[in-house]
MIDOSE-1310 file (N, C-alpha, C; in nm, 2 decimals, decimal comma, always signed):
residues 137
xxxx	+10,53/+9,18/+10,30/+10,47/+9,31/+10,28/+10,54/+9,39/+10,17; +10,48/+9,43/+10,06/+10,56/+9,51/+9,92/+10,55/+9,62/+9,93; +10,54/+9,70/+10,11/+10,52/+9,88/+10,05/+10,72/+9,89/+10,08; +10,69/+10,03/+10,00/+10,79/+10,09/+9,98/+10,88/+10,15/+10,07
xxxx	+11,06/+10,19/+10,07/+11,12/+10,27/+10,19/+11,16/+10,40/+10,11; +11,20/+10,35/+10,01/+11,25/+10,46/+9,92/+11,10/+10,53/+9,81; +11,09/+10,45/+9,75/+11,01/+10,51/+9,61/+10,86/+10,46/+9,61; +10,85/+10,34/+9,58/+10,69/+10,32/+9,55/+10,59/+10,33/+9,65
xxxx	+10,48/+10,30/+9,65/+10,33/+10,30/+9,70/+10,30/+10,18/+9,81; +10,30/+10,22/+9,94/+10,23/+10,17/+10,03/+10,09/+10,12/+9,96; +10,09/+10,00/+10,04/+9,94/+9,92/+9,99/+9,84/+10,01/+10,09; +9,74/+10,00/+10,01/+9,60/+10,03/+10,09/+9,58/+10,01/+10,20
xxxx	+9,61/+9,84/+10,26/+9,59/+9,82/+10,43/+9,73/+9,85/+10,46; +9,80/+9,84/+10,44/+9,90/+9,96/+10,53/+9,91/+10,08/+10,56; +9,86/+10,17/+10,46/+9,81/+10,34/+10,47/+9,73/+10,34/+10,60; +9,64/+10,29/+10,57/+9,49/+10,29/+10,68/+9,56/+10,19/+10,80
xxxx	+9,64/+10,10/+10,84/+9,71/+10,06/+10,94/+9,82/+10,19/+11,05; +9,85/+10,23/+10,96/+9,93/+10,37/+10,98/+9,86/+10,48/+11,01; +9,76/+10,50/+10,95/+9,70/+10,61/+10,98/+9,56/+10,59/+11,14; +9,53/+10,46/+11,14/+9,48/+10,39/+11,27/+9,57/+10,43/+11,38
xxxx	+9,67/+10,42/+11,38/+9,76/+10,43/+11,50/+9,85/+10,56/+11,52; +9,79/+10,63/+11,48/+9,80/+10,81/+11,52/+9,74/+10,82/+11,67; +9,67/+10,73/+11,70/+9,61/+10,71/+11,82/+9,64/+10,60/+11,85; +9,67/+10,51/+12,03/+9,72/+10,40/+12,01/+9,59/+10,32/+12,02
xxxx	+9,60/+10,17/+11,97/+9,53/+10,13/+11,93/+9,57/+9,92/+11,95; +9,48/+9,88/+12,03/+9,52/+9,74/+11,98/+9,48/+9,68/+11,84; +9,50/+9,56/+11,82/+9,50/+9,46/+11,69/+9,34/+9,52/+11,62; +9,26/+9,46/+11,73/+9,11/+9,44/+11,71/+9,09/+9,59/+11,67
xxxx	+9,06/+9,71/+11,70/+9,07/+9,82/+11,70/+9,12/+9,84/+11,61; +9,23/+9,83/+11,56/+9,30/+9,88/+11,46/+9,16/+9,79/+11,31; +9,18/+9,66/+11,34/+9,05/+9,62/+11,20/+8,92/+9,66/+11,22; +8,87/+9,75/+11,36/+8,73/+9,77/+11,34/+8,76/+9,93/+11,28
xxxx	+8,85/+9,99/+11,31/+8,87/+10,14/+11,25/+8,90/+10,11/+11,09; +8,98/+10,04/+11,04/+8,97/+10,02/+10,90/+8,86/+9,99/+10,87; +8,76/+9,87/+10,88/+8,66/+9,89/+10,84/+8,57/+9,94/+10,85; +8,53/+10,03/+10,98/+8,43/+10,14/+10,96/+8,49/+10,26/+10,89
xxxx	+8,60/+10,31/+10,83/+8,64/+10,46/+10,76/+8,66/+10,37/+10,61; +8,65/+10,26/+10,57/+8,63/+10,20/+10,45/+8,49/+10,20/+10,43; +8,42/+10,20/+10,50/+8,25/+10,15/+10,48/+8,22/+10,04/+10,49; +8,31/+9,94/+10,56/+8,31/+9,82/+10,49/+8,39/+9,72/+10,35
xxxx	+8,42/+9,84/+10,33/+8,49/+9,83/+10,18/+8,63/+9,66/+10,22; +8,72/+9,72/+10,28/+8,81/+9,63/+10,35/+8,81/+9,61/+10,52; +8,80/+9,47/+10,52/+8,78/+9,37/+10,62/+8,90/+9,28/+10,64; +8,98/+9,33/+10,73/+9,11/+9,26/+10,77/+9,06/+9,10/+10,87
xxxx	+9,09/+8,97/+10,80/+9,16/+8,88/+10,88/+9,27/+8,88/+11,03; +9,27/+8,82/+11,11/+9,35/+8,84/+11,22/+9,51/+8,79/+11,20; +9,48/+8,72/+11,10/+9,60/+8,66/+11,03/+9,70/+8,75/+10,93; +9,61/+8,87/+10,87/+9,64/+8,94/+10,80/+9,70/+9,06/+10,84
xxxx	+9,62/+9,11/+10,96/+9,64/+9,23/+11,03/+9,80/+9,20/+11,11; +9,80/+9,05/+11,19/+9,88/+9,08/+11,30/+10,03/+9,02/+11,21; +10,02/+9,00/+11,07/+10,12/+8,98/+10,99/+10,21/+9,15/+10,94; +10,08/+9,22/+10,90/+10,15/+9,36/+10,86/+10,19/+9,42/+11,01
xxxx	+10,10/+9,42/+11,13/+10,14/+9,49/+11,22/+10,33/+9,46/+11,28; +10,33/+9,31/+11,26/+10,50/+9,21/+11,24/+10,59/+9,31/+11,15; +10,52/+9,35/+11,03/+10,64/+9,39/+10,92/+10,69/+9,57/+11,00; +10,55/+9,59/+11,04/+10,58/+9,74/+11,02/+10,63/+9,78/+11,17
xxxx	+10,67/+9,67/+11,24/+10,73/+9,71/+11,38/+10,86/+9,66/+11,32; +10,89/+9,58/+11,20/+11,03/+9,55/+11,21/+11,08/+9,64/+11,14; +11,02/+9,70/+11,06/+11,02/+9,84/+10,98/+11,07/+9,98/+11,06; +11,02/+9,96/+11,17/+11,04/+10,07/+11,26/+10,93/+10,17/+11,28
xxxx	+10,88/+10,14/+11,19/+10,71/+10,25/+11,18/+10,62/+10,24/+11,28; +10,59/+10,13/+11,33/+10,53/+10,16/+11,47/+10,58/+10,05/+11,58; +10,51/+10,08/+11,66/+10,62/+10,03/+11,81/+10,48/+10,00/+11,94; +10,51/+9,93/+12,01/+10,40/+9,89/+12,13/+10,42/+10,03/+12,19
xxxx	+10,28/+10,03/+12,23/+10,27/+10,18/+12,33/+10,20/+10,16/+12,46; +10,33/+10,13/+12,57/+10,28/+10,12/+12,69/+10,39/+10,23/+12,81; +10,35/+10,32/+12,73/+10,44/+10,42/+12,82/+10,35/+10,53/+12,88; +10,33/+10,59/+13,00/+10,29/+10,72/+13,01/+10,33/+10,83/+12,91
xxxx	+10,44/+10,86/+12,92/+10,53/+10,94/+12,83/+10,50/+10,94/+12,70; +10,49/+11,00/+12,58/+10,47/+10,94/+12,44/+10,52/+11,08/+12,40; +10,64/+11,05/+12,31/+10,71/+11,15/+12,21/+10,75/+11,23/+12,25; +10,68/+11,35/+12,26/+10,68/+11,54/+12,31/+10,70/+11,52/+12,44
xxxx	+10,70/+11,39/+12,51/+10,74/+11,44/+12,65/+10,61/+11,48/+12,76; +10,50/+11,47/+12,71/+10,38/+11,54/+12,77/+10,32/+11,38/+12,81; +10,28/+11,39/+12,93/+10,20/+11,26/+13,02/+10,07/+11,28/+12,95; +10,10/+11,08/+12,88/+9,97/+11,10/+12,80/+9,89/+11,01/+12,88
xxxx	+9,86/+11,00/+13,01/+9,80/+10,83/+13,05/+9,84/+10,71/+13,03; +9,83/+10,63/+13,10/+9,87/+10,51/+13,10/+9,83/+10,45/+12,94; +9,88/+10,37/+12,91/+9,82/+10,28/+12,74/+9,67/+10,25/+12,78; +9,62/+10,19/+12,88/+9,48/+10,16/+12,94/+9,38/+10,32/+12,96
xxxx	+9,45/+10,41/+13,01/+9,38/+10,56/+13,01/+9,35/+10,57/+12,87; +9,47/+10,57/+12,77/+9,46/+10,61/+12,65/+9,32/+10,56/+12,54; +9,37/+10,46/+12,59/+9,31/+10,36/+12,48/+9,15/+10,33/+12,53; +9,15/+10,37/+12,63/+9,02/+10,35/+12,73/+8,94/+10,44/+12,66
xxxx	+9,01/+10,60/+12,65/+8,91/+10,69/+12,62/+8,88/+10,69/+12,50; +8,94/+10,64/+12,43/+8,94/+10,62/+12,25/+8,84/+10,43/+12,23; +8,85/+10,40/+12,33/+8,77/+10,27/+12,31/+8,65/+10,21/+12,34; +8,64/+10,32/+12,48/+8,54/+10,32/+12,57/+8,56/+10,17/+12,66
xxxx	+8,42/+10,16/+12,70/+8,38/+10,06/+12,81/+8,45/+9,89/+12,76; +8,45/+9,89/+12,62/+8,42/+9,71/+12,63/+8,66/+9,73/+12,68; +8,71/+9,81/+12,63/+8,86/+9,81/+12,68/+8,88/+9,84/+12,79; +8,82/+9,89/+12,87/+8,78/+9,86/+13,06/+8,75/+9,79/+13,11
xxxx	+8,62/+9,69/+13,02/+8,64/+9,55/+13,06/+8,74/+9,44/+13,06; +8,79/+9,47/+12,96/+8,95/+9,40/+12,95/+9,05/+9,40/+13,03; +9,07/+9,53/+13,07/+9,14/+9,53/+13,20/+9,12/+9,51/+13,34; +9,00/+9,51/+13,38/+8,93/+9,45/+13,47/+8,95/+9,31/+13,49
xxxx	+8,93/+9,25/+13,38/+8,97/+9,10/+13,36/+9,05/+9,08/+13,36; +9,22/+9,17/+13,31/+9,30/+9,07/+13,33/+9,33/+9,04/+13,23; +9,28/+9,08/+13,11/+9,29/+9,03/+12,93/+9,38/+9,17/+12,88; +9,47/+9,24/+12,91/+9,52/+9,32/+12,86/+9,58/+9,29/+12,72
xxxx	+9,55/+9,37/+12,61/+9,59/+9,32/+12,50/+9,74/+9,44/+12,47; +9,79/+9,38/+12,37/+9,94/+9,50/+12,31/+9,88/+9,61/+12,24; +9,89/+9,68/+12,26/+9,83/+9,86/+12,20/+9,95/+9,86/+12,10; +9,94/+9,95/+12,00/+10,07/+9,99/+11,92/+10,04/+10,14/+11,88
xxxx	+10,14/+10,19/+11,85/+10,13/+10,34/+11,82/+10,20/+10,35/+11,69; +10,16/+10,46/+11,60/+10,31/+10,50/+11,48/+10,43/+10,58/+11,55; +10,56/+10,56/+11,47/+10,65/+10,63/+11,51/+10,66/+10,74/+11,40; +10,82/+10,81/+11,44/+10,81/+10,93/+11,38/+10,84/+10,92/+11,20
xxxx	+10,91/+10,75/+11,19/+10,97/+10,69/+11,13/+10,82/+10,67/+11,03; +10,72/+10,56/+11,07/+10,60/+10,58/+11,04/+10,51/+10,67/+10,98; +10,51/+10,80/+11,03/+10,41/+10,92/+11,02/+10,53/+10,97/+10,89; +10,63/+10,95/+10,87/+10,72/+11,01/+10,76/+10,68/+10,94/+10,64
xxxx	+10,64/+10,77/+10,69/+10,57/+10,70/+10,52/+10,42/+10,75/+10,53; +10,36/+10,80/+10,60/+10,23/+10,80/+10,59/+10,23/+10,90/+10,49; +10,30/+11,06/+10,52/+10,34/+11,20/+10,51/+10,34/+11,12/+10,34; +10,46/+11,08/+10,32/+10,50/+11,02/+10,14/+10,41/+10,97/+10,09
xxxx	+10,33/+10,91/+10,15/+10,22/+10,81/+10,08/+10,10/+10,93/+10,04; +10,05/+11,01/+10,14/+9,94/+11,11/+10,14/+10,00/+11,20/+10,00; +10,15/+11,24/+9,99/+10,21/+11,30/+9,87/+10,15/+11,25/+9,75; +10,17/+11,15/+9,77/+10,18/+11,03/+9,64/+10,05/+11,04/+9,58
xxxx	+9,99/+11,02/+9,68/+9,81/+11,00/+9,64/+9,77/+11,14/+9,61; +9,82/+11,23/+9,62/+9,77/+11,37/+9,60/+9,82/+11,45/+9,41; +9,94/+11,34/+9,39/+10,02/+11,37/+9,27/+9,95/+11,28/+9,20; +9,86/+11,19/+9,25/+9,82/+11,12/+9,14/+9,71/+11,16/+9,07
xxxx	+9,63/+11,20/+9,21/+9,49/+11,25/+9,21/+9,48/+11,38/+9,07; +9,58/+11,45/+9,12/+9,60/+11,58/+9,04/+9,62/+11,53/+8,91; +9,72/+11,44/+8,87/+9,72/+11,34/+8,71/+9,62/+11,31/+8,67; +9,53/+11,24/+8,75/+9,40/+11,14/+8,69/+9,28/+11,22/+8,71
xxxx	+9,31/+11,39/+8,77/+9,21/+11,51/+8,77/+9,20/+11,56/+8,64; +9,28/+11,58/+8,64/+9,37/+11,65/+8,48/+9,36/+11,53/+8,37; +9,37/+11,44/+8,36/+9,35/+11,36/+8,21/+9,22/+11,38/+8,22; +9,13/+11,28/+8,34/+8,96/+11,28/+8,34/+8,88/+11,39/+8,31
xxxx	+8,89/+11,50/+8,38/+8,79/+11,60/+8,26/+8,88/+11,70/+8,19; +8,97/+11,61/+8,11/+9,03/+11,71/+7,92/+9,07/+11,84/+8,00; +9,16/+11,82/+8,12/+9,30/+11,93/+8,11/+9,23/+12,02/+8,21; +9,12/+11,97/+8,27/+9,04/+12,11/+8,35/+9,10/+12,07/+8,53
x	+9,13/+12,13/+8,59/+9,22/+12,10/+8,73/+9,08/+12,21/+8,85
């Protein structure tokens, strides 16, 4: 994975990986939320996804989320409550079954490259605002 710690630009499915997991979220979930806020645009492989999800827990940016507890200290539900209500019915059947999958959340570590990257994209925007219509902002 070539995104940045210091200086440069998080890739595109990393941004939208990071920004998926503001809420927790398993594998599968995390590639149907990229592709429905893409339009379709990008379509994550399972090969692909559960390779960045590898970098960015070794990274420290996000972490499995099976705690009641989360951050601030305030009882968020179980990872299955959570993810239940954010997923509905077909992740209730999973549990039921017995198929529980690994949820992952961002950390604080995480939401600080997200924070840099949203910068980034905003200083560029304003650049490529400003050249494309001749100096008008």
């Amino acid at each position: 994975m070539r995104d940045h710690v210091k200086g440069g630009a998080l890739t595109e499915v990393t941004f939208y990986i990071l920004l998926s997991l503001y809420s927790p979220r398993h594998g599968y979930a995390v590639m149907q939320f990229i592709e429905e806020e893409t339009g379709g645009r990008l379509a994550l492989g399972a090969g692909t996804l559960y390779g960045a999800l590898n970098s960015l827990q070794e990274k420290g940016w996000i972490e499995f989320y099976d705690s009641k507890v989360n951050g601030d200290g305030r009882n968020r539900g179980t990872c299955e409550e959570r993810i239940g209500r954010t997923e509905g019915k077909n992740y209730q059947n999973n549990i039921r079954s017995g198929t529980r999958k690994k949820a992952y959340i961002i950390t604080p570590e995480g939401k600080a490259a997200a924070e840099k990257e949203l910068e980034r994209i905003r200083e560029l925007e304003k650049v490529a605002v400003n050249i494309i219509r001749g100096g008008a902002l």
